[in-house]
C-alpha positions as CSV (number, residue, x, y, z in Angstrom):
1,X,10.7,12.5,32.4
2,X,9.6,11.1,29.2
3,X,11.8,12.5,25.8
4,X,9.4,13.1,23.9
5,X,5.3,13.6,24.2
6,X,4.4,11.4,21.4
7,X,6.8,8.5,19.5
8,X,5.4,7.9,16.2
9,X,6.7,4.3,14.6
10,X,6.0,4.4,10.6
11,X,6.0,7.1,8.4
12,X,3.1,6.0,6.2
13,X,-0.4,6.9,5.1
14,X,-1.4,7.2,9.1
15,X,1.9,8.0,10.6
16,X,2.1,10.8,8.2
17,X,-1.1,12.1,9.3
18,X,-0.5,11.7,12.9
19,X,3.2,13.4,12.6
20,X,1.9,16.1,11.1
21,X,-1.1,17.1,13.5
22,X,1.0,16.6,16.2
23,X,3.7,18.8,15.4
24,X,1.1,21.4,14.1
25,X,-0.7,21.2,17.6
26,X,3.0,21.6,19.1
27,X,3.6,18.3,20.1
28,X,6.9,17.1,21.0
29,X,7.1,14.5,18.9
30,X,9.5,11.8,17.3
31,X,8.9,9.2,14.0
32,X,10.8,6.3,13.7
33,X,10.8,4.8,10.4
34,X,12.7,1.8,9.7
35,X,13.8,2.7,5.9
36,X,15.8,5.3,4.8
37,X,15.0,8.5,3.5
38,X,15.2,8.2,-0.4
39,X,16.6,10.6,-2.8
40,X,15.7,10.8,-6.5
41,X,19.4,9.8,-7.6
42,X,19.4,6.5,-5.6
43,X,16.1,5.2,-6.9
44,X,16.4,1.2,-7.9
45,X,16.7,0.5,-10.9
46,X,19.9,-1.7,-11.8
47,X,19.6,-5.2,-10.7
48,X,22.3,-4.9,-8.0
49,X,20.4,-1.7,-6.6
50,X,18.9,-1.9,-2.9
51,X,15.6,-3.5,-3.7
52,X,15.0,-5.8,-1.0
53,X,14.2,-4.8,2.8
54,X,15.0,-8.1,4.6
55,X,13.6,-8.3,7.9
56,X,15.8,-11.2,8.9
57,X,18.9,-9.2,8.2
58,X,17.4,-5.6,8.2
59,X,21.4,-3.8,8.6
60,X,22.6,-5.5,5.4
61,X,19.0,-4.7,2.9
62,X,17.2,-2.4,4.0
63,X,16.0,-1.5,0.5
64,X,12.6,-0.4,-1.5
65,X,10.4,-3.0,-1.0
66,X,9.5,-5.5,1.8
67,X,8.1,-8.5,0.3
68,X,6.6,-11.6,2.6
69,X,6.1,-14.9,0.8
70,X,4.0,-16.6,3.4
71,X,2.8,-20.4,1.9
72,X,-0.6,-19.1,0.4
73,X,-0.3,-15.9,-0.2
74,X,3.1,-12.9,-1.1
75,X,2.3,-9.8,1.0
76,X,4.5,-6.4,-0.9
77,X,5.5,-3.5,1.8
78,X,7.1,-0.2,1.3
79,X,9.9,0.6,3.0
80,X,11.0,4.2,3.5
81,X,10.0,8.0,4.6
82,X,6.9,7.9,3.3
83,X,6.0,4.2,3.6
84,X,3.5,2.7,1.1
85,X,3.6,6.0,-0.6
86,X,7.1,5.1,-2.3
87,X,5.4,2.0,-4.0
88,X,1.9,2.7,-4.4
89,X,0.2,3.7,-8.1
90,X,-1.0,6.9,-6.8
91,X,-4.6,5.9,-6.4
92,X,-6.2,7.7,-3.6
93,X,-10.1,7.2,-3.7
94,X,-12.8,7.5,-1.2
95,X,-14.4,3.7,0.3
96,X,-17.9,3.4,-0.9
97,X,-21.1,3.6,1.4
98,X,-21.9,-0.5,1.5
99,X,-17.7,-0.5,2.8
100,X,-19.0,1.3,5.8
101,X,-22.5,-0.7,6.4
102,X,-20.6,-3.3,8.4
103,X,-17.9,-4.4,10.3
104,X,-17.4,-1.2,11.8
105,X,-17.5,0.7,15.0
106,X,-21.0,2.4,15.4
107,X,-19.0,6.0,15.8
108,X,-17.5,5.2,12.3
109,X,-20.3,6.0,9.5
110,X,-19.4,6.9,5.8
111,X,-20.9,10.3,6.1
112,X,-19.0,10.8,9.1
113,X,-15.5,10.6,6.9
114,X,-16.7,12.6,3.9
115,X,-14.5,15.8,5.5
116,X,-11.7,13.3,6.6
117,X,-11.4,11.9,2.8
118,X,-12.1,16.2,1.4
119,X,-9.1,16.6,3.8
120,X,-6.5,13.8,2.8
121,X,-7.5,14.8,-1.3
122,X,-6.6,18.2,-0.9
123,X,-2.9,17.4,1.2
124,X,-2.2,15.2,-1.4
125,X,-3.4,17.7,-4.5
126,X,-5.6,14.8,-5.8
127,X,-6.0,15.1,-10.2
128,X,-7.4,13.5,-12.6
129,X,-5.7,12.3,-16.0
130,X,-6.0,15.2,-17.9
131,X,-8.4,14.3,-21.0
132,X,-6.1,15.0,-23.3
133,X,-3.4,12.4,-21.8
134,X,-4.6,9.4,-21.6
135,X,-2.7,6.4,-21.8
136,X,-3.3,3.6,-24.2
137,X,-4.2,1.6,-21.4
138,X,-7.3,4.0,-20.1
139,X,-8.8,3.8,-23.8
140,X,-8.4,0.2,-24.0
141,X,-10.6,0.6,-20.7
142,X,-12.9,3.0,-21.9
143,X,-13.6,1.0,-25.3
144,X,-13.8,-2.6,-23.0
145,X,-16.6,-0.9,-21.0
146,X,-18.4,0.0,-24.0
147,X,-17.5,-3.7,-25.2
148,X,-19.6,-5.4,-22.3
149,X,-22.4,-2.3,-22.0
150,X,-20.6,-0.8,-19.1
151,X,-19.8,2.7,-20.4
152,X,-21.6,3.9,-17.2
153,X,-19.3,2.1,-14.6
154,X,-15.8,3.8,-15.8
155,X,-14.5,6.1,-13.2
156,X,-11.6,8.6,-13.4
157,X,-9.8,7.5,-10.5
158,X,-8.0,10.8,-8.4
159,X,-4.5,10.2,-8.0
160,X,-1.7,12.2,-6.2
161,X,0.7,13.3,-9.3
162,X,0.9,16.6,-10.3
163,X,0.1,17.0,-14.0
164,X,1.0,19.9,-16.6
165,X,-2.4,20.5,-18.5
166,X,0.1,21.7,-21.7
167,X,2.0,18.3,-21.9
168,X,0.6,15.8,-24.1
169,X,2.1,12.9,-26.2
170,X,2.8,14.5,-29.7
171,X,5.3,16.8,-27.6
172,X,9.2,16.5,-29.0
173,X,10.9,13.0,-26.8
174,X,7.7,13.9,-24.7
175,X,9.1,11.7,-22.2
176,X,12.3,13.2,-21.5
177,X,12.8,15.0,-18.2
178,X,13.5,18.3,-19.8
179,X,9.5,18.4,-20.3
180,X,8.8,18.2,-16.5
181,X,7.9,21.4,-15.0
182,X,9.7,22.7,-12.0
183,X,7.9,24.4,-9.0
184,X,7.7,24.6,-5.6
185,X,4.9,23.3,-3.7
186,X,2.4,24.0,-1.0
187,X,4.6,23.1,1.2
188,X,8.3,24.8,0.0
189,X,9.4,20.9,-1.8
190,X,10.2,21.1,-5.0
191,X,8.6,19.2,-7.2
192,X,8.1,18.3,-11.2
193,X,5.4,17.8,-13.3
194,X,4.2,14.3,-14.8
195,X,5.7,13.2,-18.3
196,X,4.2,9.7,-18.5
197,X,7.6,7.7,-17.6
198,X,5.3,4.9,-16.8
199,X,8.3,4.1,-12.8
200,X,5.6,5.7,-10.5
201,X,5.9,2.6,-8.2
202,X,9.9,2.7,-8.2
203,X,10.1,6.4,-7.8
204,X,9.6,9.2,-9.7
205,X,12.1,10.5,-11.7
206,X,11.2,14.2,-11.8
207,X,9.0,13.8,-8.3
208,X,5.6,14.2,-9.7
209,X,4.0,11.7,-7.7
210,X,2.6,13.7,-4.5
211,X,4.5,11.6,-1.8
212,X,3.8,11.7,1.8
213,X,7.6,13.2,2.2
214,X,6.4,16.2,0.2
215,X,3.3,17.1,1.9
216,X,2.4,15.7,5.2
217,X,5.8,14.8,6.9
218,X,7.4,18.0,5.4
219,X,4.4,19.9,6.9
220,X,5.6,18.0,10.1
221,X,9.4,18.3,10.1
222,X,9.0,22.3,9.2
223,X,6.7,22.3,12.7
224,X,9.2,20.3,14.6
225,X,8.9,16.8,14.9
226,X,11.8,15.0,14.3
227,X,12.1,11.9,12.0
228,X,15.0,9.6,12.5
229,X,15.3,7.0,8.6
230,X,16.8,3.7,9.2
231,X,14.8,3.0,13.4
232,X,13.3,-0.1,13.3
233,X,11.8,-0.7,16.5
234,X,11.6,-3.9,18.5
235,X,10.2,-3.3,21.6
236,X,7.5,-1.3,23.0
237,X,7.5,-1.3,27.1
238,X,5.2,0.4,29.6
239,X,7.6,2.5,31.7
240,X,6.9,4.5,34.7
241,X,3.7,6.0,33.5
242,X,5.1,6.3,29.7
243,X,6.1,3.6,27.1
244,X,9.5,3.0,26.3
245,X,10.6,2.4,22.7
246,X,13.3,0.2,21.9
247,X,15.3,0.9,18.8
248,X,17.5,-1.1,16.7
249,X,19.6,1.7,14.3
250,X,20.0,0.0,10.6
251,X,23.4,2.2,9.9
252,X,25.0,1.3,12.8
253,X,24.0,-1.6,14.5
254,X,23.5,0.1,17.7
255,X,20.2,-0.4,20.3
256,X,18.9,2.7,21.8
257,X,15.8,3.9,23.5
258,X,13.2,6.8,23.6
259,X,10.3,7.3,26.1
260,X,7.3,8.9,25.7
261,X,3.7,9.5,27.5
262,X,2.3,8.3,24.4
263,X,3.0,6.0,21.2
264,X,1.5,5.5,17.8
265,X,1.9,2.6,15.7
266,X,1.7,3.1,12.3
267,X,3.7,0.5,10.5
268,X,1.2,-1.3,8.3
269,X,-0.8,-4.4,8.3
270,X,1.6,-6.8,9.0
271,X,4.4,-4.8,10.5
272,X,2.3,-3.2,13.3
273,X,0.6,-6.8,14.2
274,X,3.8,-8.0,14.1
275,X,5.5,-5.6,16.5
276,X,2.7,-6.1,18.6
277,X,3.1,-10.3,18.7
278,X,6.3,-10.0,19.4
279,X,5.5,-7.4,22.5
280,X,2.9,-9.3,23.7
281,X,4.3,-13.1,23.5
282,X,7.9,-12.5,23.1
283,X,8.8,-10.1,25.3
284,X,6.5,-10.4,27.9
285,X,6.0,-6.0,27.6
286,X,1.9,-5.9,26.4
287,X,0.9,-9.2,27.8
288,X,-2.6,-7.6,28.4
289,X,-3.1,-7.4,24.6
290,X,-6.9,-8.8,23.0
291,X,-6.5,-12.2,21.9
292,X,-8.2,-11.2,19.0
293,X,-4.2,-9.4,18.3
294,X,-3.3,-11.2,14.4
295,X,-7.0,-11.9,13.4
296,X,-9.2,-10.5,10.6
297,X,-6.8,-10.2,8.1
298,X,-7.3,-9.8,4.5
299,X,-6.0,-9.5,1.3
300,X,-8.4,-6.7,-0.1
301,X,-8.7,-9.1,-3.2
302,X,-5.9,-7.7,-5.4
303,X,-5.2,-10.2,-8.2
304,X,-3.6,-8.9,-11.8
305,X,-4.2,-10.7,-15.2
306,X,-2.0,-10.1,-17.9
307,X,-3.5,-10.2,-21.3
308,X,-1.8,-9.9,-24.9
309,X,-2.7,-7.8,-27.8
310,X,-1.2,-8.4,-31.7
311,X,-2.8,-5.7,-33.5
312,X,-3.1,-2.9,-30.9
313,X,-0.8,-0.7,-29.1
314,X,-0.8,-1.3,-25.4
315,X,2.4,0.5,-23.6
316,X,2.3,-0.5,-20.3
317,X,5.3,1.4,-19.5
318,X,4.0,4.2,-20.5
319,X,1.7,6.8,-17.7
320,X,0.6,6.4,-14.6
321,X,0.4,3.5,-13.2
322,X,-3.1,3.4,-12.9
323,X,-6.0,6.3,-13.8
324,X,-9.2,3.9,-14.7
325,X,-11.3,1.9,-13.3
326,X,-14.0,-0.2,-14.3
327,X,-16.7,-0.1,-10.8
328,X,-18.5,-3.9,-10.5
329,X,-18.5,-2.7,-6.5
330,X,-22.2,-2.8,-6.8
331,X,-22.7,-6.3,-6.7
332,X,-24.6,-6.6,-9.9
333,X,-22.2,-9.6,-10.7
334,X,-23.8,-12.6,-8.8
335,X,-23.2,-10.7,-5.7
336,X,-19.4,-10.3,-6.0
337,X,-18.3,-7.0,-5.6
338,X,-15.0,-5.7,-7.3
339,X,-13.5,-3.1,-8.9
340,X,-11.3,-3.6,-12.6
341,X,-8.2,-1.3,-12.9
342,X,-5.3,-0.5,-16.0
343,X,-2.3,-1.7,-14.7
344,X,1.0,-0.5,-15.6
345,X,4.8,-1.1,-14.5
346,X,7.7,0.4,-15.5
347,X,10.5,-0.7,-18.1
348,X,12.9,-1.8,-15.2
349,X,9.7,-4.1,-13.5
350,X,12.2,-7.2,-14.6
351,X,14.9,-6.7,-12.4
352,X,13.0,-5.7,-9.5
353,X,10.7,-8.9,-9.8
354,X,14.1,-11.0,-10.3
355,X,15.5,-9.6,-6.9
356,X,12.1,-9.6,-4.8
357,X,10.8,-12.8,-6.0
358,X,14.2,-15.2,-6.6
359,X,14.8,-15.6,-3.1
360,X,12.1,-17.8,-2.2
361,X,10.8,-21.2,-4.4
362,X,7.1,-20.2,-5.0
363,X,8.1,-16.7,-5.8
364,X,10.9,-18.4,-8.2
365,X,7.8,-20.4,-9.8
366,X,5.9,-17.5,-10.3
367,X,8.8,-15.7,-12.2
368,X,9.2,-19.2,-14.2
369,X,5.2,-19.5,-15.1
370,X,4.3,-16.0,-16.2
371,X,7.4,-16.0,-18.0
372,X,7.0,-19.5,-20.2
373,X,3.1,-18.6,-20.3
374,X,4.3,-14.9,-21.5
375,X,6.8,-16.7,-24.6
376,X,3.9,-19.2,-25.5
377,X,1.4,-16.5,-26.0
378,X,3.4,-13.6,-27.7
379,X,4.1,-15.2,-31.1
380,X,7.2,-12.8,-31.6
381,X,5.5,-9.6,-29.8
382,X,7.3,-7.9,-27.3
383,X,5.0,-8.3,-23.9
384,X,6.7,-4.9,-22.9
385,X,4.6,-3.2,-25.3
386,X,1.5,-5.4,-25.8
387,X,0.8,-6.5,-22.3
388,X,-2.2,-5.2,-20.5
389,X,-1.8,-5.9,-16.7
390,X,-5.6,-6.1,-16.0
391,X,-5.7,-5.4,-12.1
392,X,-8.5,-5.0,-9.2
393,X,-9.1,-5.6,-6.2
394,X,-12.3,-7.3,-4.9
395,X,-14.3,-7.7,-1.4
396,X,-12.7,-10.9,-0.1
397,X,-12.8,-12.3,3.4
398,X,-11.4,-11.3,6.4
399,X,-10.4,-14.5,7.8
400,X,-6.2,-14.4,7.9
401,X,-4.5,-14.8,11.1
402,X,-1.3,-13.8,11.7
403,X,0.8,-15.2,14.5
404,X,4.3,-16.0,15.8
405,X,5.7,-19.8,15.6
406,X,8.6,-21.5,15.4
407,X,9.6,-23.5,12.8
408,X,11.8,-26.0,15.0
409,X,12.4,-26.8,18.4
410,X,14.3,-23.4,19.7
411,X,14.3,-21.6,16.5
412,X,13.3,-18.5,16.3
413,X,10.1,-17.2,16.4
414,X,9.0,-16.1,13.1
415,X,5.7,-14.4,11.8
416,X,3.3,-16.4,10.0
417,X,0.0,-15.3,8.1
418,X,-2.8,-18.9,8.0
419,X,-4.9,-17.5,4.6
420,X,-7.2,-20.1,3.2
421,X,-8.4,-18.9,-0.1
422,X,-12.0,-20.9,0.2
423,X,-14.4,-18.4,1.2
424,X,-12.4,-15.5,-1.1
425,X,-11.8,-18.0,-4.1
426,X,-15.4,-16.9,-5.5
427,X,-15.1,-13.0,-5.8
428,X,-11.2,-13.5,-7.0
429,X,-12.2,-16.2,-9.4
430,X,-15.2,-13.8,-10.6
431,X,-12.8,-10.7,-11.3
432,X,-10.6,-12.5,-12.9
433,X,-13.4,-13.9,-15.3
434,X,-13.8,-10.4,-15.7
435,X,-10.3,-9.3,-16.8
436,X,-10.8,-12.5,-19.6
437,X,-13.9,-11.2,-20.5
438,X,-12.6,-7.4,-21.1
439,X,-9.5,-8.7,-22.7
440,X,-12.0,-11.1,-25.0
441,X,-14.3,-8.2,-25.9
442,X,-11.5,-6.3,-27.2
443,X,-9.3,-8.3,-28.8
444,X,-6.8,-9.3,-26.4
445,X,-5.4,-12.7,-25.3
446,X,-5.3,-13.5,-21.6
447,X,-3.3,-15.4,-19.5
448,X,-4.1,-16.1,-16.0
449,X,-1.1,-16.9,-14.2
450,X,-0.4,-20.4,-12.8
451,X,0.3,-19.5,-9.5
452,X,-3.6,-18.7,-9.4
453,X,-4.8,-21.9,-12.1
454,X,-2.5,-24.2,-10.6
455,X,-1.3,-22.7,-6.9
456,X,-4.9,-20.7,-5.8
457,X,-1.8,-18.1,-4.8
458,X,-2.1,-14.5,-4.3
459,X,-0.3,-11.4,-4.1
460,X,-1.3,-7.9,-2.5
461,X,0.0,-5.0,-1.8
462,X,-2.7,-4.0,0.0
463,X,-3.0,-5.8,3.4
464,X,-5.7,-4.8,5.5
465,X,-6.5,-6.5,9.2
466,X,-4.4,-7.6,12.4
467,X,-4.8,-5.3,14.8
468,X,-8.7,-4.4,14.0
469,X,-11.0,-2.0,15.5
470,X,-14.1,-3.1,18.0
471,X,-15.9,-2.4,21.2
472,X,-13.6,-4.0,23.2
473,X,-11.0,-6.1,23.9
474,X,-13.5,-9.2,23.5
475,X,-13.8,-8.7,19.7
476,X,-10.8,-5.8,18.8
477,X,-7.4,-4.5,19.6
478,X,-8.4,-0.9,19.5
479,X,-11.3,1.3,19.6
480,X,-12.9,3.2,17.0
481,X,-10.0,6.1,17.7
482,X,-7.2,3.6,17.6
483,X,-6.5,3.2,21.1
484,X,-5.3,0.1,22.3
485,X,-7.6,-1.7,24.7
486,X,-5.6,-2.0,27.9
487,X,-2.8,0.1,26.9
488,X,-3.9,4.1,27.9
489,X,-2.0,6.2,25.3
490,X,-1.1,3.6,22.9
491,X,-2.7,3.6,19.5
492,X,-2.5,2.1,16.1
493,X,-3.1,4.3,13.1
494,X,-3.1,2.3,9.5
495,X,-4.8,-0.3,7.6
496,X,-4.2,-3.3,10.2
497,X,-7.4,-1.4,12.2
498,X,-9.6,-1.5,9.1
499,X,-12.0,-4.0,10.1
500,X,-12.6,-5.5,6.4
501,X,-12.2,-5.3,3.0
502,X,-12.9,-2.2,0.9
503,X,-12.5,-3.7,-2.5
504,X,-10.6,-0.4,-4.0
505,X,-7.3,0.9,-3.0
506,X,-7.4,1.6,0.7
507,X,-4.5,4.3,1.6
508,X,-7.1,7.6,1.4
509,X,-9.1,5.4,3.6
510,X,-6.1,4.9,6.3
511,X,-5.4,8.5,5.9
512,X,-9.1,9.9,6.5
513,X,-9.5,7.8,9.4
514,X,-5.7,8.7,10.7
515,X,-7.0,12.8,10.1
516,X,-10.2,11.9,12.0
517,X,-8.7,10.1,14.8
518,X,-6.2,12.4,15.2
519,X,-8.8,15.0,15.6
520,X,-10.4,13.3,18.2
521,X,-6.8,12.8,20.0
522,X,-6.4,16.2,20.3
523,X,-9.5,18.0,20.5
């Protein structure tokens, strides 16, 4: 007999989802995630904090962040109960309708996700900047618009932070804790209101960001399912009917092993293909996975520009990370589609860049560049306080492919991601035009890094692609529900199904279509 009914591997934007509905539905059900569960005291911030999550060496760091630095391109991971939710900028927004006009299943329509999205906004108590806090960052948007004639593209962008309509920025040290509000939310987790501390992606301070730990995988450990921190898994394994699920524990060392009539794998874009390489031409365990298993892949077109300004006030450290967005998505740009954020980072960004990037030689020519290019430009201004980290992401292609090599002659076998920047090198290039054109318009100085100028190198922390949906096995490695072609009762739930890029940030999309696939599952 099988432990559980349903193993759940990955606690973010779709394993949350599928936890929850499970355990609501009475499901017997168990999530492995392979980080640990994260209290507010032991968020990194020092430089000797557990930043790094090192796949190679998982029982030594398993920290915040999982950062890949693959020869073309740096892919950033969360790592964690909760999953991307830890790191993300809060942004949840809807795809638009031309994101859903191809690529996809027929079954999967934009009108058919409306309730799906209405459904993931409302778990997540969605808000807008309250008018009467916005950032320095969000008027420099809103007066950059108005700059170039765009007034009409700026869009409040919904995020999942809890905001206190009474706070505001004349307040008293308005950014001292004792100005959060305390409460209880809609699901019993206590909770604080925003105050503008600008370390959203490093964890909130006084838990105002809307995490999945506080709504959806609370919802689901209060129903029952069980959620075991620090389980990587290594091997999935049909087994007398069921699957079993073999688990390497981070605090101890130890392998041990669940069964279960069905498993869902919800570790992310890379993780989940991953898993699945290894299952399939590794261990020998899924060897009737598609061949299209590691194809697809893409970047989602995230690129940041920092830019300079002397005479104005920027304070990137200061807010959400992100609340504005400038929309290009509708082409009107030569046929490039992208969409222009405020990027922010908080005060302690330093020390987690130092320990993510260091470890590698491109990521340690990164640091070098933007930090020469930063000294040259600033004429004695503190880039803390007059950077504006121009971001976006744009509608590149979906031509990565992810697969398992060794690197010599019985070494091990080790994932790699094959990205050529060609075909996306025109939308990138033309958002990042953008960003100088913005900064231009309003007086700013920017500097586009030299890992792009010089490199053509990207970073995102927003993979999409791997393991992507289709009619069959011939041209996908799931259906339009997730379910694994060849593999009754195995699915995959997160971005590595989204069959191409969306151009905006994608995690209400995983959720919405984790919410609808799970309603199909067990309806």
């Amino acid at each position: 007999m099988p432990n559980f009914d349903t193993i759940v591997i990955g606690s973010g934007f779709g394993g949350s989802v599928a936890a929850c509905r499970l355990a609501e539905a009475g499901v017997k059900t168990l999530v492995l995630e392979r980080g640990k569960r994260w209290q507010i005291s032991e968020f990194p911030r020092a430089p000797s904090d557990e930043w790094l999550f090192e796949p190679n060496d998982p029982n030594k760091h398993h920290g915040w962040i999982d950062l890949r630095i693959f020869p073309q391109i740096a892919v950033a991971q969360g790592a964690g109960v909760g999953g991307g939710s830890l790191i993300y900028a809060n942004v949840s927004v809807p795809a638009q309708k031309f994101a859903f006009d191809s690529g996809w299943p027929p079954e999967i329509s934009f009108d058919a996700m409306q309730s799906h999205y209405a459904t993931v906004g409302k778990m997540l108590d969605v808000q807008e900047l309250p008018q009467n806090q916005l950032t320095a960052r969000a008027k420099l948007m809103r007066d950059a618009a108005n700059a170039i004639g765009g007034s009409a593209r700026i869009r409040a962008l919904p995020l999942a932070v809890t905001f206190d309509e009474q706070w505001n920025y004349e307040l008293p040290d308005p950014h001292n804790p004792s100005q959060s509000k305390k409460f209880k939310n809609a699901f019993g987790r206590e909770q604080g209101t925003c105050i503008h501390c600008g370390d959203c992606d490093l964890g909130c301070s006084v838990g105002a960001r809307n995490t999945l730990d506080l709504n959806y995988l609370a919802r689901a450990e209060d129903k029952g399912a069980e959620l075991r921190p620090l389980s990587l898994v290594r091997v999935i394994a049909p087994q007398d009917g069921s699957y079993r699920v073999d688990i390497q524990q981070l605090d101890t060392g130890a392998m041990t092993s669940e069964t279960a009539k069905r498993v869902i794998v919800a570790c992310g874009s890379l993780s989940s293909t991953e898993l699945l390489l290894r299952c399939r031409d590794e261990h020998k365990t899924l060897s009737k996975l598609s061949p299209r298993l590691g194809f697809g892949w893409c970047s989602n077109g995230d690129f940041l520009t920092p830019a300079l300004y002397f005479d104005r006030a920027v304070s990137p450290t200061r807010g959400p990370t992100i609340t504005t967005a400038i929309d290009f998505l509708d082409g009107s740009d030569n046929s490039h589609r992208y969409f222009v954020e405020d990027g922010g980072f908080p005060e302690v960004i330093g020390n987690a860049l130092r320990a993510t990037l260091s470890r590698h030689p491109i990521g340690q020519q990164i640091i070098q560049g933007t930090s020469a290019a930063l000294k040259t430009l600033s004429r004695g201004v503190d880039p803390m306080k007059a950077v504006m980290p121009w971001f976006g992401q744009a509608v590149d292609s979906t031509d990565g492919v992810m697969r398992l090599k060794r690197h010599f002659f019985g070494g091990e076998l080790e994932l790699t991601l094959d990205w050529d920047v060609t075909r996306s090198r025109p939308v990138v290039q033309a958002m990042i035009d953008r960003h100088v054109a913005l900064s231009k318009a309003t007086g700013g100085h920017a500097l586009v890094p030299s890992y792009w100028s010089l490199l053509q190198y990207l970073i995102t922390p927003h993979p999409l692609g791997g393991c992507n949906m289709g009619k069959s096995a011939a041209d996908g490695v799931v259906d339009h529900t997730g379910a694994v072609f060849g593999y009754p009762g195995l699915y995959v739930l997160d971005g590595s199904t989204i069959p191409r890029a969306l151009g905006l940030n994608p995690t209400r999309t995983i959720a919405a279509l984790a919410e609808r696939n799970m309603q199909i599952m067990l309806h």
